[in-house]
C-alpha positions as CSV (number, residue, x, y, z in Angstrom):
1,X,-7.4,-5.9,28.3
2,X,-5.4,-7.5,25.7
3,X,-2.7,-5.5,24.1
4,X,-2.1,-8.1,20.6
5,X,-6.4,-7.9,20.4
6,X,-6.5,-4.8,20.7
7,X,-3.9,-3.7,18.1
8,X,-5.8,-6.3,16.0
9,X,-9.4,-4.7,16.3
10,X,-7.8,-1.3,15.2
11,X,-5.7,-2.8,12.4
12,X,-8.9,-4.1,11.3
13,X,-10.9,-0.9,11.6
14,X,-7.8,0.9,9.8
15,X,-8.5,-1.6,6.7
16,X,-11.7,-0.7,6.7
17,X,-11.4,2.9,6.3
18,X,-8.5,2.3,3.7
19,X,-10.5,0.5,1.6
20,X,-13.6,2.8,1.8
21,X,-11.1,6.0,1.1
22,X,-10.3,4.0,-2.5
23,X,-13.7,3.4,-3.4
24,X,-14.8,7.2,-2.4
25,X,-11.6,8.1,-4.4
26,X,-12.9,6.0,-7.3
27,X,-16.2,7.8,-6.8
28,X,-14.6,11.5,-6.8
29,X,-15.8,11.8,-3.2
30,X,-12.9,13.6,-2.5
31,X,-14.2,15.0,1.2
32,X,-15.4,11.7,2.3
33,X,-12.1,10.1,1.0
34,X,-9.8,11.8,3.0
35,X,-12.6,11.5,5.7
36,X,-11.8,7.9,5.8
37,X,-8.0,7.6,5.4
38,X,-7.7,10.3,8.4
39,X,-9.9,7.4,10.1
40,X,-7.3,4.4,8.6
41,X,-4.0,6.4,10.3
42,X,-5.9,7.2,13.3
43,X,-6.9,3.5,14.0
44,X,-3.5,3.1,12.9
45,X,-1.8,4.5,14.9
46,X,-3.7,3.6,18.3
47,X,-3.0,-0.1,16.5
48,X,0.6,0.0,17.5
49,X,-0.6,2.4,21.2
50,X,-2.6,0.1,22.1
51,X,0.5,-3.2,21.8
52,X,2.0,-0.6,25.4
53,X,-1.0,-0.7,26.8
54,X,-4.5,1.3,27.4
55,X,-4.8,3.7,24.3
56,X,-5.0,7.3,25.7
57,X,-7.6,9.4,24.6
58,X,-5.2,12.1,22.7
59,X,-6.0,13.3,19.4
60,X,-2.3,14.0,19.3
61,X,-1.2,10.6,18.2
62,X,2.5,11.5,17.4
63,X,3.1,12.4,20.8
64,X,2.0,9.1,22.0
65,X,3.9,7.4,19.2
66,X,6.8,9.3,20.5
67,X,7.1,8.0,23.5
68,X,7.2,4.6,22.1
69,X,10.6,5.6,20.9
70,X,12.2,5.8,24.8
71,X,11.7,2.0,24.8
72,X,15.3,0.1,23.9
73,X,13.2,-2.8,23.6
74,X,11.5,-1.0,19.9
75,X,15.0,0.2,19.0
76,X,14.5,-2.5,16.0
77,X,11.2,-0.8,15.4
78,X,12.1,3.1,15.7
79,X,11.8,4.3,12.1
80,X,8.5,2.8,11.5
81,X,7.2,4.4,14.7
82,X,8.9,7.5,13.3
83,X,7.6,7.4,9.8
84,X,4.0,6.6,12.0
85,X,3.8,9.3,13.8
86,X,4.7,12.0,10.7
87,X,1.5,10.4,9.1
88,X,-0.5,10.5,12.2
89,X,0.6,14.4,12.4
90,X,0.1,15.0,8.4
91,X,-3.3,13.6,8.6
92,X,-4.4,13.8,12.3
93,X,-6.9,15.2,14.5
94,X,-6.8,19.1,12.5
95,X,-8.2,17.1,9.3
96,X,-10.5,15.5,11.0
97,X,-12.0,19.1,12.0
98,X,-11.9,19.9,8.4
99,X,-13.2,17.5,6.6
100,X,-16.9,17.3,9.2
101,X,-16.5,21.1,9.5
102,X,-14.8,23.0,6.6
103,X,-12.4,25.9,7.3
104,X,-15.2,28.4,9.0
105,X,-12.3,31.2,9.2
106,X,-12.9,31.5,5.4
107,X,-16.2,30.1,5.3
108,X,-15.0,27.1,3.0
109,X,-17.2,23.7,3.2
110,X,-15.7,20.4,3.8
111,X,-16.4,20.1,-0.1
112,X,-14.7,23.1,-1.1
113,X,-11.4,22.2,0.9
114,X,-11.1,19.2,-1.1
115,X,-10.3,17.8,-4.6
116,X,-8.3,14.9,-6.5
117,X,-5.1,16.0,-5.3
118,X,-5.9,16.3,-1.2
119,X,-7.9,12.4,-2.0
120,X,-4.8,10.7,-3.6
121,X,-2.1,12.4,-1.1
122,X,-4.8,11.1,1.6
123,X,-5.0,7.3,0.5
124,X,-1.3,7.6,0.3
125,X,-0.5,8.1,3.9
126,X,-3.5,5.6,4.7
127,X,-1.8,2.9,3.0
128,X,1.6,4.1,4.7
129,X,0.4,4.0,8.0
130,X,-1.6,1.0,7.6
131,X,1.5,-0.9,6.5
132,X,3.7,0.5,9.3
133,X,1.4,-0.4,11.7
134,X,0.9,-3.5,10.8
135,X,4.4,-4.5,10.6
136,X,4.9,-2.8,13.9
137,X,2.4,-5.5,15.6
138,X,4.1,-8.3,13.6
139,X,7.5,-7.4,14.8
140,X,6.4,-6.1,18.6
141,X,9.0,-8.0,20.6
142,X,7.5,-10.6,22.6
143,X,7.5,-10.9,26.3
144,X,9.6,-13.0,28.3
145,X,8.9,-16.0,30.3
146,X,10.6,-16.3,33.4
């Protein structure tokens, strides 16, 4: 295990996603847009996770985040864990459901939930995360030597 690859595989998977969310929004593929910037805060999210450790397997990513926050070492670091883990909650685990399953309460399809709006607002918070997870890594304090 190593924590600063880790968070560097995910950061790298988040980009990924971000960038194929602004090409589906360029397509009007509004479902599969916000398909793939749920996937770009997921990864990151477990980015910054995984720079305590093993990431849990949790689709409540806020929670996790959360706990980040007890550390006085992150003090420096708190509101972008904060602002994080609001993004990871806005467009977490409940939109993933959506956007591979629809709403089957009202018997809506994936690509009836979504339109230009949803798309842009998703891309948004991908970005966000993205770039508070990234300067989370870059900032992580560093450990001591002895």
């Amino acid at each position: 295990m190593n924590p600063k690859r880790d968070a560097e595989f995910r950061l790298k998977l988040a980009a990924g996603f971000l960038r194929e969310a602004e090409e589906d929004l360029q397509l009007s593929r509004w479902r599969s847009c916000v398909d793939n910037a749920q996937m770009a805060v997921e990864n990151a999210a477990k980015a910054v996770i995984a720079m305590r450790g093993p990431i849990p397997k949790v689709h409540r990513l806020k929670t996790a985040l959360s706990k980040l926050l007890k550390d006085a070492r992150l003090k420096s670091l708190n509101k972008e864990i904060v602002t994080l883990g609001e993004i990871a909650d806005k467009l977490g685990f409940e939109e993933h459901i959506r956007t591979d399953y629809g709403d089957e309460s009202q018997y809506r399809t994936p690509w009836e939930l979504f339109d230009r709006e949803s798309a842009e607002e998703a891309v948004s918070l991908a970005r966000g995360a993205h770039d508070a997870a990234f300067g989370i890594v870059e900032k992580w304090p560093r450990k001591r030597k002895n």
